[in-house]
C-alpha positions in Angstrom: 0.0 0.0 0.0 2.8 2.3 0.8 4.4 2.1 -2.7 1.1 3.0 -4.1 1.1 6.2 -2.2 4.8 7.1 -3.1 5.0 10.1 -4.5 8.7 9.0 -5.6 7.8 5.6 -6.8 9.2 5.6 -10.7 11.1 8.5 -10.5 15.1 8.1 -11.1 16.9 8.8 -7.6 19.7 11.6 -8.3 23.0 10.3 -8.2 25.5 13.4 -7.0 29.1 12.6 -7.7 31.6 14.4 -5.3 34.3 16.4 -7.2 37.5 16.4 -6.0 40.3 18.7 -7.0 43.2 18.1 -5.2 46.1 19.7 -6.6 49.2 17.0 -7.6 52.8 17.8 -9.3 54.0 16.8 -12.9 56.3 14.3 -10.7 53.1 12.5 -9.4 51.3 12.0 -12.3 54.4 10.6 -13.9 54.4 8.0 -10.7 51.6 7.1 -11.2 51.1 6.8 -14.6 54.3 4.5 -14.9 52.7 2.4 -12.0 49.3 2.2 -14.5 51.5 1.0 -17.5 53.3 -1.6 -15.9 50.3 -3.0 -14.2 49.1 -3.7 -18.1 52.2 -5.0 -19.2 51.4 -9.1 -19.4 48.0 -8.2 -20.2 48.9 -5.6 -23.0 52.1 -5.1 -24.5 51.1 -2.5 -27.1 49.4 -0.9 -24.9 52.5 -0.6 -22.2 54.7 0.3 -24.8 52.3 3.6 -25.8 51.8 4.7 -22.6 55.7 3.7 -21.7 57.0 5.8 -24.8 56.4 9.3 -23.4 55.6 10.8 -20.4 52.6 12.1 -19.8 52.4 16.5 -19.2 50.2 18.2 -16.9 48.3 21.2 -18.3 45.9 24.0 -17.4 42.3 22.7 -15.7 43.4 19.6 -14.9 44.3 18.1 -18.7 46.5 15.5 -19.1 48.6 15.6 -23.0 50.1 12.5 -23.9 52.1 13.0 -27.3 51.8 9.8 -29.4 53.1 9.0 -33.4 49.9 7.4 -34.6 45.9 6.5 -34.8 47.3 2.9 -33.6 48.7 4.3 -30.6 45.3 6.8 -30.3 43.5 3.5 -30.7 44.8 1.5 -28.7 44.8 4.4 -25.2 40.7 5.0 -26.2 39.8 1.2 -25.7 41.2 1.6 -22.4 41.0 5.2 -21.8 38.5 5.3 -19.1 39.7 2.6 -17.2 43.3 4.8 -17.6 41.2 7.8 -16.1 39.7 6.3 -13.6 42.7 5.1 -11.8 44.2 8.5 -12.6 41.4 10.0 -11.2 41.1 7.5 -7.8 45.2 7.4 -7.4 45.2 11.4 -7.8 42.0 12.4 -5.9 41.1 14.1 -8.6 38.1 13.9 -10.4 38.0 16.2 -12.9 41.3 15.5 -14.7 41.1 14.5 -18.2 43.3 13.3 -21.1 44.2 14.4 -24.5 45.9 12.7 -27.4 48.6 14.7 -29.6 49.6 12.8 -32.4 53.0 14.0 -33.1 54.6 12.6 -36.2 57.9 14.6 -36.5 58.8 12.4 -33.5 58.2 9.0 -34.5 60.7 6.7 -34.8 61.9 6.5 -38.3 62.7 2.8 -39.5 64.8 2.1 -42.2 62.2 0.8 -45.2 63.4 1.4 -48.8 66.6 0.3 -50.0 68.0 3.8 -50.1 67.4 4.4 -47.0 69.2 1.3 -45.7 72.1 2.4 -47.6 71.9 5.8 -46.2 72.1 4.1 -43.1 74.8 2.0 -43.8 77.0 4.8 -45.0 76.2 6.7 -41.7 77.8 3.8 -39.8 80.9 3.7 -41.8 81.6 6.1 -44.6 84.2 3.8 -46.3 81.1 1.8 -47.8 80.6 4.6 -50.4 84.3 5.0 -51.3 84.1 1.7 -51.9 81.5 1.8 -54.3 82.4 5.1 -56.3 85.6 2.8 -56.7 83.9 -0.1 -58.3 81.6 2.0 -60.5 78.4 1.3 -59.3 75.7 2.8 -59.0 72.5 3.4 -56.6 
């Protein structure tokens, strides 16, 4: 009879989150987001290697810019980007910290791909090589 005379009865209860915004340094985020990555590491390899690449940099209101080389990488942080934030968030006390994703290709690792390139390379290491070949006549 009581839930009959509800006047709440099928209305959605609130939920209030609590906002925290306690300050940390550049040097605590770093902690713990090393401490997030290696806890993924057996699970996740890629995933520990993005995250293990480059460190993570505090900015204004709380935002969090990870520089990465590629949509892989971007990919592979979203899956797991709010499990990522949440520890953040719980290890930091801090909830209103989020993170943003700077694809950054002029820092990439370069690999050595064409054949010119590997001779490039090559010559880099030692120099002779191309004496060696102007010598012989031939040609690249």
């Amino acid at each position: 009879m009581k839930k009959l005379l509800d006047p709440n009865q099928g209305k959605e209860k609130e939920v209030q989150l609590e906002v925290k915004t306690e300050s940390f340094s550049q040097e605590e985020l770093v902690e713990k987001w090393r401490k997030f990555a290696y806890s993924v590491k057996l699970k996740d390899l890629d995933l520990y290697s993005t995250l293990s690449a480059n460190d993570p940099v505090l900015k204004n209101d709380w935002k969090i810019e990870l520089p990465i080389y590629n949509s892989a990488q971007e990919a592979d942080i979203n899956n797991r980007k709010a499990e990522l934030l949440s520890y953040l968030r719980k290890q930091l006390n801090n909830t209103i910290l989020d993170l943003d994703l700077v694809i950054d290709n002029s820092k990439a690792p370069k690999g050595v791909f064409t054949e010119k390139d590997k001779y490039k390379k090559l010559v880099e290491k030692n120099p002779k090589i191309d004496a060696l070949r102007k010598k012989f006549g031939l040609s690249f």
